[in-house]
NUTIKOL-839851 format. One record per residue (C-alpha): residue number from 1; x, y, z. Coordinates in Angstrom, 2 decimals, always signed. Layout:
<tilos>
+------+---------+---------+---------+
: resi :      c1 :      c2 :      c3 :
+------+---------+---------+---------+
:  NUM :       X :       Y :       Z :
...
+------+---------+---------+---------+
</tilos>
This chain:
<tilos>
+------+---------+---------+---------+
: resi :      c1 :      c2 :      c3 :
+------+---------+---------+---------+
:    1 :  +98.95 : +100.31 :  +44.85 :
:    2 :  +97.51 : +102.12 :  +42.06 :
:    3 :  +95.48 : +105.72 :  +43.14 :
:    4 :  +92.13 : +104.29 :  +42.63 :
:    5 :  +93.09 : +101.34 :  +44.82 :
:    6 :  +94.53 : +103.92 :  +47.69 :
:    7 :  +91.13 : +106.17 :  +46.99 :
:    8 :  +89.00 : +103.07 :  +47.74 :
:    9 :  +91.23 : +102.23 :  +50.28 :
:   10 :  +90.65 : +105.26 :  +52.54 :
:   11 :  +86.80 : +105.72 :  +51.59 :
:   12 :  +86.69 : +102.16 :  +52.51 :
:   13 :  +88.36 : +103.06 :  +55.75 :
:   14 :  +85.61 : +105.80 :  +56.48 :
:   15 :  +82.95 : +103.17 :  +55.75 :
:   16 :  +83.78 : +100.93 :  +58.29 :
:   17 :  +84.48 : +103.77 :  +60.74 :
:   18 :  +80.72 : +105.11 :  +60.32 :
:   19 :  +79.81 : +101.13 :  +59.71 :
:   20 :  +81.44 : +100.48 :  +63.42 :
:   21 :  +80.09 : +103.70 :  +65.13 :
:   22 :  +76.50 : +102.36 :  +63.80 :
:   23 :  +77.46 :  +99.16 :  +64.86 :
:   24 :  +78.17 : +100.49 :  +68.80 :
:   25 :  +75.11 : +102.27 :  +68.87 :
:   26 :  +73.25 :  +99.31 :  +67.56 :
:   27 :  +74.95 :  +97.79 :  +70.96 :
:   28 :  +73.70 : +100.87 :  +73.39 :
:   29 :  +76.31 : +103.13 :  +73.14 :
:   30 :  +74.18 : +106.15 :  +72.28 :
:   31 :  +76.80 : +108.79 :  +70.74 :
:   32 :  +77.02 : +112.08 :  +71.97 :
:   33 :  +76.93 : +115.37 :  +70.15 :
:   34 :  +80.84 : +115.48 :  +69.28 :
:   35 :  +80.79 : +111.62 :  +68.52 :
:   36 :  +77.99 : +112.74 :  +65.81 :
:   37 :  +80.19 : +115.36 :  +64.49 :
:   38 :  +83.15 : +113.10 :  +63.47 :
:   39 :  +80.78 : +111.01 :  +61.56 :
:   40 :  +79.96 : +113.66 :  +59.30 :
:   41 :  +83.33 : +114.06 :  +57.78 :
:   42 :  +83.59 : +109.61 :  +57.17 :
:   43 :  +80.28 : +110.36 :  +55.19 :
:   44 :  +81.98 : +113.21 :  +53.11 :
:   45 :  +85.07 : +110.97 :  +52.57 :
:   46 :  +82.80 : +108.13 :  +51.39 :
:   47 :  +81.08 : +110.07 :  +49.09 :
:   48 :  +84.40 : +111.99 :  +48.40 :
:   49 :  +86.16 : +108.53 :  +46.94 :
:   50 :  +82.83 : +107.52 :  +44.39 :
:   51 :  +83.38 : +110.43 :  +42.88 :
:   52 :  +87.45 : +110.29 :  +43.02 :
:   53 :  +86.85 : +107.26 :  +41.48 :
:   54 :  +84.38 : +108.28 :  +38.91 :
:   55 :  +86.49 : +111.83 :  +37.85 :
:   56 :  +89.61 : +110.98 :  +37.76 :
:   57 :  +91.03 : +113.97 :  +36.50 :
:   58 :  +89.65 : +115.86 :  +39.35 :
:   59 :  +92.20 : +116.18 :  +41.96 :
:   60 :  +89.24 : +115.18 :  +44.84 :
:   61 :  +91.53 : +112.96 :  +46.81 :
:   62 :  +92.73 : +116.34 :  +48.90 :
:   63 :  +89.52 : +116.84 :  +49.81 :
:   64 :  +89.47 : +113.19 :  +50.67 :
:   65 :  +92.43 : +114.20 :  +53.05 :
:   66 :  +90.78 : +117.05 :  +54.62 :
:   67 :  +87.45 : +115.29 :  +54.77 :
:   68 :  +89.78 : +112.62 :  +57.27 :
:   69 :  +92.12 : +115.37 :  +59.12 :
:   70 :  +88.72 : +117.14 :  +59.83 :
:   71 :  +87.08 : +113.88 :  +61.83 :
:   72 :  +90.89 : +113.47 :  +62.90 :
:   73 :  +91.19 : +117.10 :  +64.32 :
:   74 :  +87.41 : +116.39 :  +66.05 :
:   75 :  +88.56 : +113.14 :  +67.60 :
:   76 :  +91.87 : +114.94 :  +68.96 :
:   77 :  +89.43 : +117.87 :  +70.64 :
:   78 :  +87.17 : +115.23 :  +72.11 :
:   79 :  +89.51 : +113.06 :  +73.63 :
:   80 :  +90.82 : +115.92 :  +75.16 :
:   81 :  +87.58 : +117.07 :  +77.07 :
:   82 :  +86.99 : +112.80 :  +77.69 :
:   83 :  +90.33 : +113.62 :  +79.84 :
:   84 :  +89.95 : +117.23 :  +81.26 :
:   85 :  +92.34 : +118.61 :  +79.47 :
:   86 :  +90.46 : +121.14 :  +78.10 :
:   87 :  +86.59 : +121.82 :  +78.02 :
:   88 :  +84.41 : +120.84 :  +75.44 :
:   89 :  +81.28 : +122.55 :  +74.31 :
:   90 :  +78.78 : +123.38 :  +77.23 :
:   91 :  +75.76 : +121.86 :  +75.32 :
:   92 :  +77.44 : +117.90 :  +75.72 :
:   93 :  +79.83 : +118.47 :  +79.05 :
:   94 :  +79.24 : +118.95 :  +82.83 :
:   95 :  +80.98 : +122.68 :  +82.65 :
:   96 :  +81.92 : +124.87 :  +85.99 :
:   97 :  +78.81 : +125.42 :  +87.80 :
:   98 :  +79.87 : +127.28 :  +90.75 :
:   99 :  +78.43 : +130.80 :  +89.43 :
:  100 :  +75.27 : +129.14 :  +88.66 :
:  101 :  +71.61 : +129.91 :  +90.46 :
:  102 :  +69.60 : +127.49 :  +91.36 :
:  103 :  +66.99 : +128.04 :  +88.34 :
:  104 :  +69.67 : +128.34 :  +85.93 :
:  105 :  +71.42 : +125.10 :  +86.92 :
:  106 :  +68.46 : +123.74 :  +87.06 :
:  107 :  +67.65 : +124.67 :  +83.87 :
:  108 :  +71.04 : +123.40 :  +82.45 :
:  109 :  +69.97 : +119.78 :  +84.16 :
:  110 :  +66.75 : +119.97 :  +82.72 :
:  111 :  +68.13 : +120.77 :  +78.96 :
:  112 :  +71.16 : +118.72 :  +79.24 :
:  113 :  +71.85 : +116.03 :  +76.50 :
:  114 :  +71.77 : +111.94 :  +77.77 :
:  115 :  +74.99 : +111.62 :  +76.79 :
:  116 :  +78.34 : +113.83 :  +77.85 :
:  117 :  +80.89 : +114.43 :  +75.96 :
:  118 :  +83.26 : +114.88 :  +78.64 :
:  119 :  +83.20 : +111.06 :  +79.73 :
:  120 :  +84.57 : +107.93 :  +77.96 :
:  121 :  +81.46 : +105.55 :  +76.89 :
:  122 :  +84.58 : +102.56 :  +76.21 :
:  123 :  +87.90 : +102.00 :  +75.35 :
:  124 :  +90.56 :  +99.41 :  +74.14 :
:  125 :  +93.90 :  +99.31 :  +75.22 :
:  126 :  +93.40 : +102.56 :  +77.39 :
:  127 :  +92.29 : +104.22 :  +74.28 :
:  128 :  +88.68 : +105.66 :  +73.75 :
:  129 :  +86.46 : +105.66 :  +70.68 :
:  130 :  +87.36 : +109.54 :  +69.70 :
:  131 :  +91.02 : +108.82 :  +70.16 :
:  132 :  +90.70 : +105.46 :  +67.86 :
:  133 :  +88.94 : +107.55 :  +65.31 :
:  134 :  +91.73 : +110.27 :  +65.34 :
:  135 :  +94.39 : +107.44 :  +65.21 :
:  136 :  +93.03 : +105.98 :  +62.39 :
:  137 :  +91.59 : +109.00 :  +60.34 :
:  138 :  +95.08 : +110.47 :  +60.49 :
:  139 :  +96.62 : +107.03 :  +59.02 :
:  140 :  +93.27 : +107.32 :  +56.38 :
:  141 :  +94.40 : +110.93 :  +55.38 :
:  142 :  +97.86 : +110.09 :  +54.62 :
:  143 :  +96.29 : +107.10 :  +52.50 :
:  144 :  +94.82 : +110.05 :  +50.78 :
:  145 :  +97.34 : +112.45 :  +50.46 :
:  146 :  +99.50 : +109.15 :  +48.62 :
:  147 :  +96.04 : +109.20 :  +46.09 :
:  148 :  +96.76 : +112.63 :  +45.41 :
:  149 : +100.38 : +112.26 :  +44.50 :
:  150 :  +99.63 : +109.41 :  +42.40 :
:  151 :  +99.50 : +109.76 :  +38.82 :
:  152 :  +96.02 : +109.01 :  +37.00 :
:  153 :  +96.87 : +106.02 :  +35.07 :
+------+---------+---------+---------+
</tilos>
């Protein structure tokens, strides 16, 4: 494949991964905060590849790379508070409550987001949605990193 066919490749790739997180919220699955911040990253990769396209002799496909390891390293940290392996951000997950009062866990009730981070909205194949986005931002930032060692022909 030539570079600009890898570049469109991968910016493609972030398309459809913002096109299908749309697409399940179209269908009721309301994201939650972390879900929101791996879409920001598809959006800088999209927007990453017009240019890569348009300026060749810039070398943007790295950032095309980071743009997908960043939504990759996101999906990674949220599939591991989905599975209690670690805890996510107190602002999207249940958190320990057991030195609460009763205002202030009332208040954290009260201010709580609809949607926790720290549970799995669906899954395929045992796999949730912040897992398949790691997977397959990982496999779009090595489609990057093969852009960037491609020669501008």
């Amino acid at each position: 494949m030539t570079r600009n066919q890898l570049i469109i490749l991968a910016a493609g790739g972030s398309a459809a991964m913002l096109l299908g997180a749309w697409g399940f919220q179209y269908l009721g699955f309301a994201p939650c905060k972390m879900c929101i911040w791996q879409r920001w990253p598809h959006g800088a990769a999209v927007v990453i590849g017009v240019f890569a396209v348009l300026l060749p002799r810039m070398p943007l496909s790295i950032l095309g790379a980071f743009a997908a390891a960043t939504t990759g390293g996101i999906g990674v940290y949220h599939t591991g508070v989905e599975r209690g392996w670690w805890q996510g951000p107190t602002s999207c997950s249940s958190g320990d409550i057991g030195g609460l009062s009763t205002d202030d866990l009332l208040e954290q009730i009260m201010t709580a987001p609809l949607v926790r981070c720290d549970e799995v909205a669906w899954e395929f194949l045992s796999v949730s949605m912040a897992s398949w986005n790691a997977i397959i931002s990982f496999g779009l930032a090595a489609i990057w990193l093969a852009a960037f060692v491609k020669k501008t022909t």
